[in-house]
VMD Tcl script that draws the C-alpha trace (Angstrom):
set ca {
  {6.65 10.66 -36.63}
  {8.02 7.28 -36.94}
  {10.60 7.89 -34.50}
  {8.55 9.40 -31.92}
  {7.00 6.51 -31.82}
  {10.06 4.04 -31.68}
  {11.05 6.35 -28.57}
  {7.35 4.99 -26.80}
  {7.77 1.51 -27.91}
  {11.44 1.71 -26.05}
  {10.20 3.87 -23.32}
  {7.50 1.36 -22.74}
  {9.30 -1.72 -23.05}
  {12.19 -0.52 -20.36}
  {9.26 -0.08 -18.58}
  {7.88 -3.27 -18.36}
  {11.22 -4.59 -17.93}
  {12.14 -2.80 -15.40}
  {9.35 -3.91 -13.31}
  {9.62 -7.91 -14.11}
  {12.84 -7.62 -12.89}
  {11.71 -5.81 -9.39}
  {9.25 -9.11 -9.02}
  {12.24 -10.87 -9.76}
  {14.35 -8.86 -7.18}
  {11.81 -9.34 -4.72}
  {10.81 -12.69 -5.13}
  {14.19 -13.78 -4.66}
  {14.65 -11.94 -1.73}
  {11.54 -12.99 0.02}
  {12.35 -16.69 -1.15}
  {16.14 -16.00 0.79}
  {14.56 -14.66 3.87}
  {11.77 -17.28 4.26}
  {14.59 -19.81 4.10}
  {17.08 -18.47 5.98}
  {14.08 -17.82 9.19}
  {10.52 -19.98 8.75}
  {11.81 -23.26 8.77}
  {14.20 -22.66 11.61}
  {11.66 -20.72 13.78}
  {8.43 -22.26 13.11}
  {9.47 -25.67 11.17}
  {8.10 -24.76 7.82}
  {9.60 -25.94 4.62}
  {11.14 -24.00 2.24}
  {10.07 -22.24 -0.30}
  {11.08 -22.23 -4.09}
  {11.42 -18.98 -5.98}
  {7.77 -19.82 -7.80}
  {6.12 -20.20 -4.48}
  {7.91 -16.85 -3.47}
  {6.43 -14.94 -6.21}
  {3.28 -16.52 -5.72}
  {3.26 -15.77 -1.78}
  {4.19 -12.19 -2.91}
  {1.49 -12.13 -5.47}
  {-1.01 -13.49 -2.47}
  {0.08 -10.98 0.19}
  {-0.18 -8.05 -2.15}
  {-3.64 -8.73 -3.27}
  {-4.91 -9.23 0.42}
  {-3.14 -6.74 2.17}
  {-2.16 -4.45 -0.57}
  {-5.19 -3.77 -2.84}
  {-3.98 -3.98 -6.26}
  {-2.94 -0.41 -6.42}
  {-2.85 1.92 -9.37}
  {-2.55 -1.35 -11.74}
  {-5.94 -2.49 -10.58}
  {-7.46 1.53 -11.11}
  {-8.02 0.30 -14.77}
  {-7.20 3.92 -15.63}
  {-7.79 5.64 -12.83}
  {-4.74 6.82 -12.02}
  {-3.95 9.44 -9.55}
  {-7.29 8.83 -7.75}
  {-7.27 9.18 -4.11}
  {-9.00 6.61 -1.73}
  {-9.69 9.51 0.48}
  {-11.69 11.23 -2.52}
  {-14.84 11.91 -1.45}
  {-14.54 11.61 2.37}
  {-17.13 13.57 3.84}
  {-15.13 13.91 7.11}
  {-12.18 14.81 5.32}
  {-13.62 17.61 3.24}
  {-15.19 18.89 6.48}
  {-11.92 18.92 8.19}
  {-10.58 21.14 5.13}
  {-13.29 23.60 5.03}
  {-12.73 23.91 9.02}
  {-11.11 26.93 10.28}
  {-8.68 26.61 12.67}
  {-11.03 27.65 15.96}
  {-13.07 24.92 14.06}
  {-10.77 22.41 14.01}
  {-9.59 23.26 17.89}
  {-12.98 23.11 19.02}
  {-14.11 19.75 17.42}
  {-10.93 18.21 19.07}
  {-11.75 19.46 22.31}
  {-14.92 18.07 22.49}
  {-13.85 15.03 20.65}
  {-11.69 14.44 23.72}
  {-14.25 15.37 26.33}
  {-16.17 12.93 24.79}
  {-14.09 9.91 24.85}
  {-12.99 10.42 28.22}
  {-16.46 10.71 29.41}
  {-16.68 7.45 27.94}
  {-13.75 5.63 29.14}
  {-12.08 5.65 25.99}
  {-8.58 5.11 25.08}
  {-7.03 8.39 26.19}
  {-8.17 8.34 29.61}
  {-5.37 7.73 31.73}
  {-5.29 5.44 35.01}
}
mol new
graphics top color blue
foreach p $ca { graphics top sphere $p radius 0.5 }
foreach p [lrange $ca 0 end-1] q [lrange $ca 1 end] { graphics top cylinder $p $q radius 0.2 }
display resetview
């Protein structure tokens, strides 16, 4: 039993390894390519490799979500679970699905939407 569970405690701690050195990886390279283009295109100073991982940490919680780490055990959860649209669309039969295009498109061009063509 014991060294089932040494084989978790090394399978876990590669793990987390593994993954502090992709923020390193990719803190370094966003640190390289802010400093090789913002200060020469748009005057801004450089960054250090803190400020990096910080601006990383920033972009990823604003644009990013915090993924599956933020599920707080919810992993594998889809954000499309319990789309209403989407589970319509699935029960839809292909004639179904043809139709509700058709007038989907009949309907925005009536309106001057975006696929009307000038």
């Amino acid at each position: 039993m014991s060294k089932i569970l040494n084989k978790i405690f090394w399978f876990r701690a590669m793990g987390i390894l593994m993954f502090l050195a992709m923020i390193a990886v990719f803190s370094v390279i966003a640190m390289l390519l802010w400093n090789a283009l913002m200060p020469e295109i748009f005057g801004l100073v450089a960054l250090s490799y803190w400020q990096a991982a910080g601006l990383l940490a920033l972009t990823r919680i604003l644009f990013g979500g915090l993924g599956h780490w933020g599920a707080l055990g919810r992993h594998g959860v889809h954000h499309y679970h319990g789309n209403a649209l989407r589970e319509k669309w699935l029960n839809m039969s292909d004639e179904e699905r043809k139709e509700f295009l058709r007038s989907n498109w009949k309907r925005q061009s009536s309106e001057g939407g975006e696929n009307e063509h000038s």
